[in-house]
N, CA and C of each residue as an Amber inpcrd file, in Angstrom:
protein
   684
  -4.4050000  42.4510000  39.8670000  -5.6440000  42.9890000  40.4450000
  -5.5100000  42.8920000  41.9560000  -4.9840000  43.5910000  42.7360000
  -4.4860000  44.1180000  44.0160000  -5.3720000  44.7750000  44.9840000
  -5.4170000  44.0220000  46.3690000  -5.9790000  45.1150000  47.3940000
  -6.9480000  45.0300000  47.7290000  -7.6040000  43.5150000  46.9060000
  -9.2480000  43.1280000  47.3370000  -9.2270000  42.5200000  49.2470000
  -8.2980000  42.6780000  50.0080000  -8.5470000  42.1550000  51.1320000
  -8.2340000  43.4620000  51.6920000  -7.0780000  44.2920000  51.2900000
  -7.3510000  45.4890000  51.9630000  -8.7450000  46.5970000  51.5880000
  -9.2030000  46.3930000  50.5880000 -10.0760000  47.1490000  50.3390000
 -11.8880000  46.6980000  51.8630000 -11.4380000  45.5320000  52.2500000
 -12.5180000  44.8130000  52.7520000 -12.2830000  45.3110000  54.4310000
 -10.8960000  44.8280000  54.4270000 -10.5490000  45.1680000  55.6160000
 -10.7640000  46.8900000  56.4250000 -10.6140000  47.7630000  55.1680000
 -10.7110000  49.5740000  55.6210000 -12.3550000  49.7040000  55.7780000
 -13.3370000  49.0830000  55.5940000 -15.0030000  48.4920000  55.6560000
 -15.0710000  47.9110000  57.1500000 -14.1180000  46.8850000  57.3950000
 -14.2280000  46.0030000  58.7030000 -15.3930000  44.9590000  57.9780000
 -14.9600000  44.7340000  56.7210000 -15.8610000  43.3410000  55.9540000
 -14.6060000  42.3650000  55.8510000 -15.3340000  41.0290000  56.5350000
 -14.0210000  40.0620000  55.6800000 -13.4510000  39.8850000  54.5770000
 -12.7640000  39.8430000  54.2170000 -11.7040000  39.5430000  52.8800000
 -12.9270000  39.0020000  51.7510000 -13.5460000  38.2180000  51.7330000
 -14.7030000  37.1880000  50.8010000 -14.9330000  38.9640000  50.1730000
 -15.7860000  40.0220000  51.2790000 -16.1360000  40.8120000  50.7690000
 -15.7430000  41.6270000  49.6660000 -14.1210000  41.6920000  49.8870000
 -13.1230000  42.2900000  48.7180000 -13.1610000  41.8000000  47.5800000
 -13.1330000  40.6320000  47.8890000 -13.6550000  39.4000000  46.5650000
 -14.5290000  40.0250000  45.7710000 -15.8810000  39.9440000  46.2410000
 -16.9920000  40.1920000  45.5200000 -17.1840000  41.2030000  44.7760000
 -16.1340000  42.5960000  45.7250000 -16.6620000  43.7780000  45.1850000
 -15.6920000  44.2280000  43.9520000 -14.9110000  43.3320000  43.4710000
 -13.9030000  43.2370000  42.5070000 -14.5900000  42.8860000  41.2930000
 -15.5550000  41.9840000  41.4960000 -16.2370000  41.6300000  39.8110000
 -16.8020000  42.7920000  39.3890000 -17.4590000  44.0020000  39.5730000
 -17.6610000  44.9550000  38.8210000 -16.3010000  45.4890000  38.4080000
 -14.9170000  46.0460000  38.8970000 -14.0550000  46.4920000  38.1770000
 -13.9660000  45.5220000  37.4910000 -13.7120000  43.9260000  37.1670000
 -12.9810000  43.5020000  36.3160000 -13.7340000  43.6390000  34.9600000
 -14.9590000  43.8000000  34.8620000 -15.8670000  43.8510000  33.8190000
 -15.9780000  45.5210000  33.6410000 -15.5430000  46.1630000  34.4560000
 -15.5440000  47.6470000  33.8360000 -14.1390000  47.8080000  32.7760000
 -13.3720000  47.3690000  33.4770000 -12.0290000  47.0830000  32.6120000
 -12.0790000  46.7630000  31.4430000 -12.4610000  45.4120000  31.4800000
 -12.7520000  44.6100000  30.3620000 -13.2330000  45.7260000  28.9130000
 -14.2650000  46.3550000  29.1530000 -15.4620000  47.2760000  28.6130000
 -14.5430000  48.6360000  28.2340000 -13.3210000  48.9370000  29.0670000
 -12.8330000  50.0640000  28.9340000 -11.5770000  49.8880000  28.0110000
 -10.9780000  48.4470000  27.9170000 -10.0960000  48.2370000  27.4010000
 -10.3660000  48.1940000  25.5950000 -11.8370000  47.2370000  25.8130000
 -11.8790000  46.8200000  24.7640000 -12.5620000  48.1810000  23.6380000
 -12.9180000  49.3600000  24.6770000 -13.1520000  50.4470000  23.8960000
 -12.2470000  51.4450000  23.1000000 -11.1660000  51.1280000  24.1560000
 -10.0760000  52.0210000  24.1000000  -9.2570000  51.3620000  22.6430000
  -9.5710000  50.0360000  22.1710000  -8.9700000  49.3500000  20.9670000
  -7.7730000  48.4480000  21.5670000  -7.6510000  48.2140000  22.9750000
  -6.6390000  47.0440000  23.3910000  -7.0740000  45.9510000  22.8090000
  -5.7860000  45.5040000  22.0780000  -6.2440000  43.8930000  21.2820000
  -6.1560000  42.8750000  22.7710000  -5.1930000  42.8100000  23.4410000
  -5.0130000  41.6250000  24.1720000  -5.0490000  42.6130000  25.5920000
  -5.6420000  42.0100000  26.2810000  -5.6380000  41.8950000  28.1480000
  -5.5920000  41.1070000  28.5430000  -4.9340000  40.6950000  29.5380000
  -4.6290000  39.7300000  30.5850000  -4.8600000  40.2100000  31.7740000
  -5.3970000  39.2490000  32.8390000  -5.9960000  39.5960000  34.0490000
  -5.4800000  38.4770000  35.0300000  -4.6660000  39.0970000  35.8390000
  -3.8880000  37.9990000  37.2800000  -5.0480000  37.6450000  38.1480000
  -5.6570000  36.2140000  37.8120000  -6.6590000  36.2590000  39.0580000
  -6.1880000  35.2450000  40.0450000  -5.3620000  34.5380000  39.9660000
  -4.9490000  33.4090000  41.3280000  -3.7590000  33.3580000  40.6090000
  -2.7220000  33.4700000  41.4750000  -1.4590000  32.6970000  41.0170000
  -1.3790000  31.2740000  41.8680000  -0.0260000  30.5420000  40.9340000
   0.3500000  29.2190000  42.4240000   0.2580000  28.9760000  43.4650000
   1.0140000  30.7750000  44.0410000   1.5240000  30.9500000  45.0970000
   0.1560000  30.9950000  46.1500000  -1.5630000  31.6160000  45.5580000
  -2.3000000  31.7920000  46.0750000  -2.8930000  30.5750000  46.8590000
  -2.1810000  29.2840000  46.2680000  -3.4230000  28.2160000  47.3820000
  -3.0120000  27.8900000  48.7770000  -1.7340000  28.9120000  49.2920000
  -0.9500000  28.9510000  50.5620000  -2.1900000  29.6280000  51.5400000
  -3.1330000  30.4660000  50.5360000  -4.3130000  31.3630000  51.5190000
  -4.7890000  30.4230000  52.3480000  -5.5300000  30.9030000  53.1890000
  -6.9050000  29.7250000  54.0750000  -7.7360000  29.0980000  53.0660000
  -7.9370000  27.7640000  53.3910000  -8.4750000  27.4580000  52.5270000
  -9.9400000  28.0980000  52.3680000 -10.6380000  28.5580000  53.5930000
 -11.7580000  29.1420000  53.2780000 -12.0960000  30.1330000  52.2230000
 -10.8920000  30.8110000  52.5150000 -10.7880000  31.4330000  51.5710000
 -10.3660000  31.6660000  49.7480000  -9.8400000  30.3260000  49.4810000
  -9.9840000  29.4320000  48.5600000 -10.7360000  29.0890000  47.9930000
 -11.7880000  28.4920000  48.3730000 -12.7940000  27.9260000  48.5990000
 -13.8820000  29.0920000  47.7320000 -13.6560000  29.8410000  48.7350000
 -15.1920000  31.1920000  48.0620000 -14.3580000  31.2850000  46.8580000
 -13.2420000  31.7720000  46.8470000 -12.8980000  32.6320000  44.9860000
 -13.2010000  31.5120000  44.4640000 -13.0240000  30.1400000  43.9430000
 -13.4300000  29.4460000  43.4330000 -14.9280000  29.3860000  43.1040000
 -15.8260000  29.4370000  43.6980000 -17.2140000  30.0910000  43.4350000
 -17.4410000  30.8450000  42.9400000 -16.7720000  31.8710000  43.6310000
 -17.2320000  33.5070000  42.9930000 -16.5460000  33.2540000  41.6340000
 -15.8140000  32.6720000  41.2430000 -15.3140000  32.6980000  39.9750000
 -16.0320000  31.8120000  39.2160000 -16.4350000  31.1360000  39.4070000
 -17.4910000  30.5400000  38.7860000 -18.7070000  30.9870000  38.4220000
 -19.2950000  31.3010000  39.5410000 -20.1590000  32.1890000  38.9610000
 -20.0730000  33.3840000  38.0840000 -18.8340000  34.0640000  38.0190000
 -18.4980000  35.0030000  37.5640000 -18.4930000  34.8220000  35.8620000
 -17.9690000  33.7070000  35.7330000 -17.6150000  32.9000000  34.2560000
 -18.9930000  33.0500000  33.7590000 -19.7560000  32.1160000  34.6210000
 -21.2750000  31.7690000  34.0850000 -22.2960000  33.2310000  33.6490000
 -21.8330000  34.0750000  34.7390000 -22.7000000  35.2930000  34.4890000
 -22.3640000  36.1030000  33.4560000 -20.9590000  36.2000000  32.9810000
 -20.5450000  36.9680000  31.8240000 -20.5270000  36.2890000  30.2890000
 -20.5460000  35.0480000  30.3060000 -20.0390000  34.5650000  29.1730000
 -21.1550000  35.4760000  28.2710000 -22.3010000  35.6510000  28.8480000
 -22.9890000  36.0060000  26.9920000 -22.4720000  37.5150000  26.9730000
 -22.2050000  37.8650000  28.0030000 -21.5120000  39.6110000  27.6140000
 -20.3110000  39.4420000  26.7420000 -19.6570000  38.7310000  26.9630000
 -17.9480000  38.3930000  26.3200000 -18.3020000  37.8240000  24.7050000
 -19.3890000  36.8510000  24.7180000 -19.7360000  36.3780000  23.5980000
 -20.0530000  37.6330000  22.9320000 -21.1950000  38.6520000  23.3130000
 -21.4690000  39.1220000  22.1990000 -20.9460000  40.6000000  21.9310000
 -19.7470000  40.8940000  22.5920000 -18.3840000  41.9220000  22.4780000
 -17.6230000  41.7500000  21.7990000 -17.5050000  40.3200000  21.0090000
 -16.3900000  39.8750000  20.4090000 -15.3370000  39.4140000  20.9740000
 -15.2830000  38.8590000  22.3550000 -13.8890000  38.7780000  23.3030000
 -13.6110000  37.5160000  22.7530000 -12.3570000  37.1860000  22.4020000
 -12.2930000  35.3880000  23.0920000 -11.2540000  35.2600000  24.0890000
 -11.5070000  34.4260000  24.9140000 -11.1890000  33.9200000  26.1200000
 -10.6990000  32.7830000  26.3870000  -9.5550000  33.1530000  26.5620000
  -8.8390000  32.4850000  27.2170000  -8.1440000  31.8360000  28.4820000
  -7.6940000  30.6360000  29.0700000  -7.0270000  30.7010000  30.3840000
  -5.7160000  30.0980000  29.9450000  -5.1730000  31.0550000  31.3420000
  -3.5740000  30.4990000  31.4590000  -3.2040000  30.0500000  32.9570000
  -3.0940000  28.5770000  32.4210000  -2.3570000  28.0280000  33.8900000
  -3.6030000  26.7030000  34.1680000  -4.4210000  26.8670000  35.0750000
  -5.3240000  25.8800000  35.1170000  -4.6730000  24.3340000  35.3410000
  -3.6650000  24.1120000  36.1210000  -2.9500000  22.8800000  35.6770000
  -2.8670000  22.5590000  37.1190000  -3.4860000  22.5440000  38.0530000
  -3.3840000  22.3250000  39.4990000  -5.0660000  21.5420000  39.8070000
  -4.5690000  20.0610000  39.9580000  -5.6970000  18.9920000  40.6750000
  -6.9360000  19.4120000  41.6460000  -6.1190000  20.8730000  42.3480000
  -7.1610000  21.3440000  43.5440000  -8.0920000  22.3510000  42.7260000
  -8.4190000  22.5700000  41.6790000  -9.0560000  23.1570000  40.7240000
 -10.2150000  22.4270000  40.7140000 -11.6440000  22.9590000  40.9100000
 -12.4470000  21.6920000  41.2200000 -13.0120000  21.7490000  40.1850000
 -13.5080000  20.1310000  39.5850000 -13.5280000  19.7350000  38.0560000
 -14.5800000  20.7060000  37.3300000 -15.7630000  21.0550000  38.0770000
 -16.9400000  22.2750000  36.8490000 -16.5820000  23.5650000  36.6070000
 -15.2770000  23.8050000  37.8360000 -15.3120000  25.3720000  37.1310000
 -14.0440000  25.1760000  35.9460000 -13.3160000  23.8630000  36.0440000
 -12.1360000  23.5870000  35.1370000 -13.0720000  23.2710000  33.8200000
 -14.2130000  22.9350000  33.9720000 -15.0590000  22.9130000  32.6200000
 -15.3820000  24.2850000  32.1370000 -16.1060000  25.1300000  33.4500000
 -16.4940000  26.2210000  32.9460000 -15.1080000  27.1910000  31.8580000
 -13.8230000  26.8720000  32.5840000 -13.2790000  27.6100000  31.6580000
 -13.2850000  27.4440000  30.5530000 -13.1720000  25.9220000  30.1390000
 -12.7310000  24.9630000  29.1190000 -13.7840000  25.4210000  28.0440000
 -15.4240000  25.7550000  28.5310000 -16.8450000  25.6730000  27.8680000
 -16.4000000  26.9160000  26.9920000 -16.3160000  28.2770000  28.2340000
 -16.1960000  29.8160000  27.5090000 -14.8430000  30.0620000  26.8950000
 -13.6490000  28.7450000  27.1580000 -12.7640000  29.0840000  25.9680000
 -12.9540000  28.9700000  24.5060000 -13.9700000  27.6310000  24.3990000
 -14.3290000  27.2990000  23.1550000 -16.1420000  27.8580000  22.6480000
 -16.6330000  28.9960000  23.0000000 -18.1700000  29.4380000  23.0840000
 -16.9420000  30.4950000  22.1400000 -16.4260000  31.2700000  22.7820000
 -15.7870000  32.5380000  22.3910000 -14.5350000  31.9390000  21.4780000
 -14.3110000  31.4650000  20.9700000 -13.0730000  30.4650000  20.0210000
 -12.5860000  31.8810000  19.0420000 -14.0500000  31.7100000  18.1300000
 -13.9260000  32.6340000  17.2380000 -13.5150000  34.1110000  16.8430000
 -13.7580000  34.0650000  18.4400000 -13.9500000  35.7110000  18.1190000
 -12.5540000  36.7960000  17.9580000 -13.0390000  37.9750000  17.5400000
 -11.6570000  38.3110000  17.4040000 -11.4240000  40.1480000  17.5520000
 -12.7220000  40.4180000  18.6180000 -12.4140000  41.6910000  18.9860000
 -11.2850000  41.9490000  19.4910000 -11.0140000  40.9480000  20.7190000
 -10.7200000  41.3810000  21.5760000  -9.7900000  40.3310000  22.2220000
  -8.7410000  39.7600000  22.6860000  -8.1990000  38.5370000  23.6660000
  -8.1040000  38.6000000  24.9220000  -9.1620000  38.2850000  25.5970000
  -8.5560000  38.3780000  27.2380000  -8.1310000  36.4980000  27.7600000
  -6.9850000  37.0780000  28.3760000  -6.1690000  35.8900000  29.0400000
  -6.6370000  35.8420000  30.4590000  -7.1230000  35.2260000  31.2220000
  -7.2900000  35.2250000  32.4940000  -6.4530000  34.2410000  32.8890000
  -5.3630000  34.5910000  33.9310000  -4.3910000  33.7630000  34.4270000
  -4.6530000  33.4080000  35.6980000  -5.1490000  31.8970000  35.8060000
  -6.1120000  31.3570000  37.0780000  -4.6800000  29.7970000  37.4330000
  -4.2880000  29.8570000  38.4110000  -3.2420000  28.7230000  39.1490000
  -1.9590000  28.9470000  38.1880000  -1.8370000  30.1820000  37.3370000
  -0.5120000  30.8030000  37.1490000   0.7840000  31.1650000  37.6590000
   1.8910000  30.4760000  36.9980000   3.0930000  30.8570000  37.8880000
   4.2290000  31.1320000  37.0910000   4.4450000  31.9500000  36.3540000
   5.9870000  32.4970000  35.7470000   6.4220000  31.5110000  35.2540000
   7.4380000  31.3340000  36.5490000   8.6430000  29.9990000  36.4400000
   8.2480000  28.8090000  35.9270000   6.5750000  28.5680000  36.3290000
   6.5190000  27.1330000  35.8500000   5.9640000  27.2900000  34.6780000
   5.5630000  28.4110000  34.0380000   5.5390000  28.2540000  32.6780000
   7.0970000  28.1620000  31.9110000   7.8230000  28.5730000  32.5820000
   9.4760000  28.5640000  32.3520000   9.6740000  27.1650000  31.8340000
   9.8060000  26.5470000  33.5120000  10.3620000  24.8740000  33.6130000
   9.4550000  24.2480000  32.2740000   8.3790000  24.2730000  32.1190000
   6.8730000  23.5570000  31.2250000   7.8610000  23.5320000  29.8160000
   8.1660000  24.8580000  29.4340000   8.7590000  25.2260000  27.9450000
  10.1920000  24.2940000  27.9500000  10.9070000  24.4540000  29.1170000
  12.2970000  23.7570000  28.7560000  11.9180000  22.0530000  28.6180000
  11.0070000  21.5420000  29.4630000  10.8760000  20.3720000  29.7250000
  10.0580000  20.1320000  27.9380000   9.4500000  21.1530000  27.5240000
   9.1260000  20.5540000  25.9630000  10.0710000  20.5470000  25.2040000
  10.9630000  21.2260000  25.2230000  12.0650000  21.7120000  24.2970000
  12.6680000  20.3630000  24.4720000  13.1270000  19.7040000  25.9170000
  13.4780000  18.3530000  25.7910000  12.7980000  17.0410000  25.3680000
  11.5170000  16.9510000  25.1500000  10.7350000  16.2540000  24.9000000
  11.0050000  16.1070000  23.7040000  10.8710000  17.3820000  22.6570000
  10.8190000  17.7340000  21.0890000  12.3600000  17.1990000  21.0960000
  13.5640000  17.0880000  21.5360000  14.7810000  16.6760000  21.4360000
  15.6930000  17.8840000  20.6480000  15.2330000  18.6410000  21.0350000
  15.7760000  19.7300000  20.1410000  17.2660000  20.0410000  20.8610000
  18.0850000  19.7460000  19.7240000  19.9120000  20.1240000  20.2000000
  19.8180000  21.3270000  20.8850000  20.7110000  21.3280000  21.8490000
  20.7950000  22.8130000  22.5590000  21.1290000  23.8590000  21.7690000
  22.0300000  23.9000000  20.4420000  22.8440000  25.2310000  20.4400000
  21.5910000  25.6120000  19.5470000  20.3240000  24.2510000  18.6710000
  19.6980000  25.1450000  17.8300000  18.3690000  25.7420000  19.2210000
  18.3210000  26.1330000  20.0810000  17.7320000  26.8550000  20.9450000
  17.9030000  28.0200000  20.6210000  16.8680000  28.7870000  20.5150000
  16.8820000  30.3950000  20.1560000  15.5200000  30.9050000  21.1390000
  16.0140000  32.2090000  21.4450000  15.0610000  33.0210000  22.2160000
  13.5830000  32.5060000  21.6860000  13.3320000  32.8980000  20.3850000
  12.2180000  32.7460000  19.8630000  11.7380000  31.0850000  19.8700000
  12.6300000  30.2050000  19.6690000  12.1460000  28.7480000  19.2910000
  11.5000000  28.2480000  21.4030000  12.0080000  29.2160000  22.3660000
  11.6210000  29.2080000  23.8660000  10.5790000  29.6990000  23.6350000
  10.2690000  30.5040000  23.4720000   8.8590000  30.9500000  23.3340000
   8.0880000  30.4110000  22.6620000   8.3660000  29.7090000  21.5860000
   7.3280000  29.0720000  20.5340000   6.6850000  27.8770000  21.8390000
   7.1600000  27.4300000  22.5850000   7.0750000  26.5580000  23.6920000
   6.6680000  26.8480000  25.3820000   6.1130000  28.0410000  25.1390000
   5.8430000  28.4500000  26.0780000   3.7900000  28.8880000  25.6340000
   3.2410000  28.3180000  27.2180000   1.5180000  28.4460000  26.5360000
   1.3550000  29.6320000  26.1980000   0.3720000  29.4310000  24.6690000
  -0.0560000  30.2910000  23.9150000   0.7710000  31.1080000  23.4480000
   2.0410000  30.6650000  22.5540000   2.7640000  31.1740000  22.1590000
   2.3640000  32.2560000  20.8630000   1.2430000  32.5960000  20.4790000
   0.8600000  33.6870000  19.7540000   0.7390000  35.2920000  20.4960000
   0.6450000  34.9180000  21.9950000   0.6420000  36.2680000  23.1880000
   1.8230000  36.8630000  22.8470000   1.5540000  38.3610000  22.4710000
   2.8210000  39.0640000  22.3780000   3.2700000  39.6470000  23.5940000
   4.0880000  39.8910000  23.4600000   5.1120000  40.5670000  24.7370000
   4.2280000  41.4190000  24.9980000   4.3200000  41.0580000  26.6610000
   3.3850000  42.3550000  27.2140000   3.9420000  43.8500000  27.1730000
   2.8090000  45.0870000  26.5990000   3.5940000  46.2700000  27.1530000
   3.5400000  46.8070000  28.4200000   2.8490000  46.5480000  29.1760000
   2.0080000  47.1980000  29.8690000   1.7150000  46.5430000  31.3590000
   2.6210000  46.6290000  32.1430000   1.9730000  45.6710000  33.3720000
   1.1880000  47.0280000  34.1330000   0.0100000  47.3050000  34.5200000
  -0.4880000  47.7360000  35.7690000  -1.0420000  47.0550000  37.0350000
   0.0040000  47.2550000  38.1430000  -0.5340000  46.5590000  39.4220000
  -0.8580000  47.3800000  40.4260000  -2.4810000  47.2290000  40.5480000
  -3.1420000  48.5650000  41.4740000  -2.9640000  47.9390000  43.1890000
  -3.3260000  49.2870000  44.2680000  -2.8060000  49.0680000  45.1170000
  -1.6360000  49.6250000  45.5020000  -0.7100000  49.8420000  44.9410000
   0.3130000  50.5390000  44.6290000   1.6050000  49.5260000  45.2460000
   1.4810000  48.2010000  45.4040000   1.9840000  47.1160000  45.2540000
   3.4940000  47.1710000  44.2730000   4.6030000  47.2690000  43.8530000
   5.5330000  47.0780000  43.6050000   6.2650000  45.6380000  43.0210000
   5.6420000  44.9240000  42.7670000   6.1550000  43.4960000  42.5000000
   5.9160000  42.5860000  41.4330000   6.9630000  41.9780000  41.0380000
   6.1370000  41.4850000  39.7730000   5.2270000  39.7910000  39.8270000
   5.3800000  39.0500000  41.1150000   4.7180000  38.1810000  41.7330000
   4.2860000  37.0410000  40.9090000   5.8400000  36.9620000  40.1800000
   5.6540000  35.2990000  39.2120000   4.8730000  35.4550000  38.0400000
   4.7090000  36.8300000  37.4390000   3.2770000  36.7180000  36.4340000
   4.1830000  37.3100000  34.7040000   3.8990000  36.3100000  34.3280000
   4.1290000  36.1620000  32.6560000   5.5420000  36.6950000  32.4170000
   6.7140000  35.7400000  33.7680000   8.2440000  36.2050000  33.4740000
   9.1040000  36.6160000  31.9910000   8.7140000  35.5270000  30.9800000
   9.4530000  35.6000000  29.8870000   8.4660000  36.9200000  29.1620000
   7.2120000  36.8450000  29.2390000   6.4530000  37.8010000  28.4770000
   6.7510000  39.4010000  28.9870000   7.3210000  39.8530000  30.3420000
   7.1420000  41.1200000  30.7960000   8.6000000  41.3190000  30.2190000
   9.2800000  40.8230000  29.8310000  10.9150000  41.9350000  29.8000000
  11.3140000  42.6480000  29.7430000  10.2560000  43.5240000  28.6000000
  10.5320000  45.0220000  28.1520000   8.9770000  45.9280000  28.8430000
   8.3250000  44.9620000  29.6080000   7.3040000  45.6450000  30.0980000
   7.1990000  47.1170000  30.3330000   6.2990000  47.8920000  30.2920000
   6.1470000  49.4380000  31.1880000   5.2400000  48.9300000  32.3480000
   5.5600000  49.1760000  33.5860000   4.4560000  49.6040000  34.7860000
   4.4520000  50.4910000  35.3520000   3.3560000  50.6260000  35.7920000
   2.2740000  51.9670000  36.5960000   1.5530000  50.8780000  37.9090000
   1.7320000  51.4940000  38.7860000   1.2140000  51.2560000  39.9240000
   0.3520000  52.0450000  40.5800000  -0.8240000  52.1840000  40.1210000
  -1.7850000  52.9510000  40.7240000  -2.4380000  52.8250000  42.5040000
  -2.1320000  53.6990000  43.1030000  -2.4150000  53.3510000  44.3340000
  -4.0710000  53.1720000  44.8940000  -4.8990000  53.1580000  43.6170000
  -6.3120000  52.2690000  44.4030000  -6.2860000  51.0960000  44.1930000
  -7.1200000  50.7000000  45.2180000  -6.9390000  49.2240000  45.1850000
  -8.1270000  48.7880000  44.3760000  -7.8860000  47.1810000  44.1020000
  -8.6430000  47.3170000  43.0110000  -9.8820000  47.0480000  42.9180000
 -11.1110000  46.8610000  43.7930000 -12.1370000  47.1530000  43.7650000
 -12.3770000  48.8890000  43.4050000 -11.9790000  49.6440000  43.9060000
 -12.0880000  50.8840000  43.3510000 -11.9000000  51.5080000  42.2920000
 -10.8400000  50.3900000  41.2890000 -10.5060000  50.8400000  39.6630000
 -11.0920000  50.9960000  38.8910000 -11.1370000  52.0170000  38.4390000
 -12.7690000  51.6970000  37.4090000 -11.6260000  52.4560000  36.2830000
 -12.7980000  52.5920000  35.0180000 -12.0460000  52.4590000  33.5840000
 -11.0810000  54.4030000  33.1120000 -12.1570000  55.4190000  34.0800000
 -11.1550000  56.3540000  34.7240000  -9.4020000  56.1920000  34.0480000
  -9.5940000  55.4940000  35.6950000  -8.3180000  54.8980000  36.5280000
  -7.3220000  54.1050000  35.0160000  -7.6170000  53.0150000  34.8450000
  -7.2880000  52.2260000  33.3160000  -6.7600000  53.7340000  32.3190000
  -7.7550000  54.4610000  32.1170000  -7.0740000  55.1770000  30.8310000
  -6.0640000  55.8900000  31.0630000  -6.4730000  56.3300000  32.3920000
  -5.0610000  56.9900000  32.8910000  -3.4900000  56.6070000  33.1090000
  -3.7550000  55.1840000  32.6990000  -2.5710000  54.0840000  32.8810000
  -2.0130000  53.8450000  31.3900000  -3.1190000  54.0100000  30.6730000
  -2.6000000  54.3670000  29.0590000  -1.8610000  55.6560000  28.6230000
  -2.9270000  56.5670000  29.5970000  -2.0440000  57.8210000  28.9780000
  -0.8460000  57.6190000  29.0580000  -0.4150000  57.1700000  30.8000000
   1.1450000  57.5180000  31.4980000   1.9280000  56.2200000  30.1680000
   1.3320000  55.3950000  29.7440000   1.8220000  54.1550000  29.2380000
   2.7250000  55.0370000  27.4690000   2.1470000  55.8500000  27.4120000
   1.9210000  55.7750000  25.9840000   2.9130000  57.6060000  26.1800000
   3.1680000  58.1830000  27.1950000   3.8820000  59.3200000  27.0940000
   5.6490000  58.5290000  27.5130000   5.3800000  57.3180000  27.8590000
   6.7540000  56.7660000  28.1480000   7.8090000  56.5860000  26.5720000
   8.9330000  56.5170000  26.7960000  10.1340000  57.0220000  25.6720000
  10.6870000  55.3110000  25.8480000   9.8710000  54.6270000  24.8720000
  10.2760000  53.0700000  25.0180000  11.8200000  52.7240000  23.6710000
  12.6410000  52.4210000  24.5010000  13.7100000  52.7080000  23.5480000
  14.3930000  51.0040000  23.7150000  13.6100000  50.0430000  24.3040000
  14.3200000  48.5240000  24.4220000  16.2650000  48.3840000  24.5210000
  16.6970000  49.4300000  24.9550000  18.2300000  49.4450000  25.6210000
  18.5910000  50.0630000  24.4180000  17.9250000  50.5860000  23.2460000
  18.6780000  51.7670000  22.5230000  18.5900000  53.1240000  22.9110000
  19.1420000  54.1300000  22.2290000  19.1830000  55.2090000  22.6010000
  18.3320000  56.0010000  21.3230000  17.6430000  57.3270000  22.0100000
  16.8300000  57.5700000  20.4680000  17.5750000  58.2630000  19.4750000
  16.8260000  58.2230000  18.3700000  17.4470000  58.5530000  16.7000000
  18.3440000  59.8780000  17.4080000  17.7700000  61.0870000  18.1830000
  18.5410000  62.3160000  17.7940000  19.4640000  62.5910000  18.5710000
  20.2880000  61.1670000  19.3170000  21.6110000  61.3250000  20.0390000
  22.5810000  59.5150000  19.6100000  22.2020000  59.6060000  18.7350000
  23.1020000  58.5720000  17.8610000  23.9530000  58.8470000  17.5830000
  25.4730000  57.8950000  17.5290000  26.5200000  59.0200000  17.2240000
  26.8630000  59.8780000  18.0850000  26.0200000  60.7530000  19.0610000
  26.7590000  61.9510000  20.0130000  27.3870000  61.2340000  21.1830000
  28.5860000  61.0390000  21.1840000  29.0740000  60.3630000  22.4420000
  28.6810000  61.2250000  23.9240000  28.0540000  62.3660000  24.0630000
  27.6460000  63.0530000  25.0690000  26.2940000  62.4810000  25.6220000
């Protein structure tokens, strides 16, 4: 979710402002996804790398996200979403909104429209290091290590492989987010930023998603065999 400081900055509003004006797309999304029949969404809202910002600016998303939690949960509750977080493992996380997640992970437990992952103090790699360091814990011999038995060890190992990365803004990067999960990813980089995304924008990321020729390093059925 890309471009909330440039979107503030082309205004001549401070950055906070970009912030704010982002909670209507993320809940238009949400609404567009879950219409469209997406089982799982995931949403990049802070990575690791983010507590390098000012802290002032720290500071507010932590609020605004809080409040954000508090103001939606009965929408999410009664959509069928359940909700989830990924990452949350950083001390500077201040303890009520580390509840608030904790509250609307388990309010929404049940449900089963819909899965949204919100990835809040998320970082790739250290979900990486997290999985190997269990794998050593569990004592598991190296050679019986298998792709799949890494993943069983990696959080929320029921998340399927993502198809689908879209990073608006028109941003290019994959910025530490769900390394082992993107491999065979498709992305689209839509160049609004993302206060301006609305659910439009989203389907149009399905269409392009869904006219793509996903062949995971094979070649298709009707040039099998043709060495040409």
């Amino acid at each position: 979710m890309d471009g909330n400081g440039r979107w503030a900055q082309r205004r001549s509003l401070p950055r906070t402002a970009g912030h704010q004006a982002a909670e209507t797309t993320v809940i238009d999304i949400i609404e567009a996804a879950r219409a469209a029949g997406v089982e799982w969404l995931s949403l990049y809202a802070f990575s690791t790398e983010n507590w390098s910002r000012p802290g002032t600016e720290v500071d507010f998303l932590m609020g605004l996200v809080r409040r954000v939690v508090r103001k939606h949960a009965p929408l999410l509750l009664a959509r069928g979403i359940r909700c989830r977080f990924l990452g949350v493992a950083d001390s500077r996380i201040p303890r009520e909104l580390a509840q608030d997640f904790e509250d609307l992970a388990t309010l929404t437990a049940d449900n089963r429209g819909m899965t949204l992952t919100v990835a809040f103090d998320h970082g790739g790699r250290r979900d990486i290091v997290e999985a190997a360091r269990s794998l050593i814990r569990s004592r598991t011999p190296a050679d019986e290590v298998t792709e799949q038995l890494f993943a069983d060890h990696l959080p929320f190992p029921d998340t399927p492989d993502v198809d689908l990365v879209i990073r608006t803004s028109g941003e290019q990067r994959i910025s530490n987010f769900m390394l082992w999960q993107v491999a065979y990813a498709e992305w689209v980089f839509p160049e609004a930023l993302w206060p301006d995304f609305r659910a439009p924008d989203f389907l149009a990321c399905l269409h392009t998603y869904r006219r793509r020729d996903r062949r995971f390093g094979g070649v298709p059925p009707r040039t099998m065999g043709d060495p040409s």
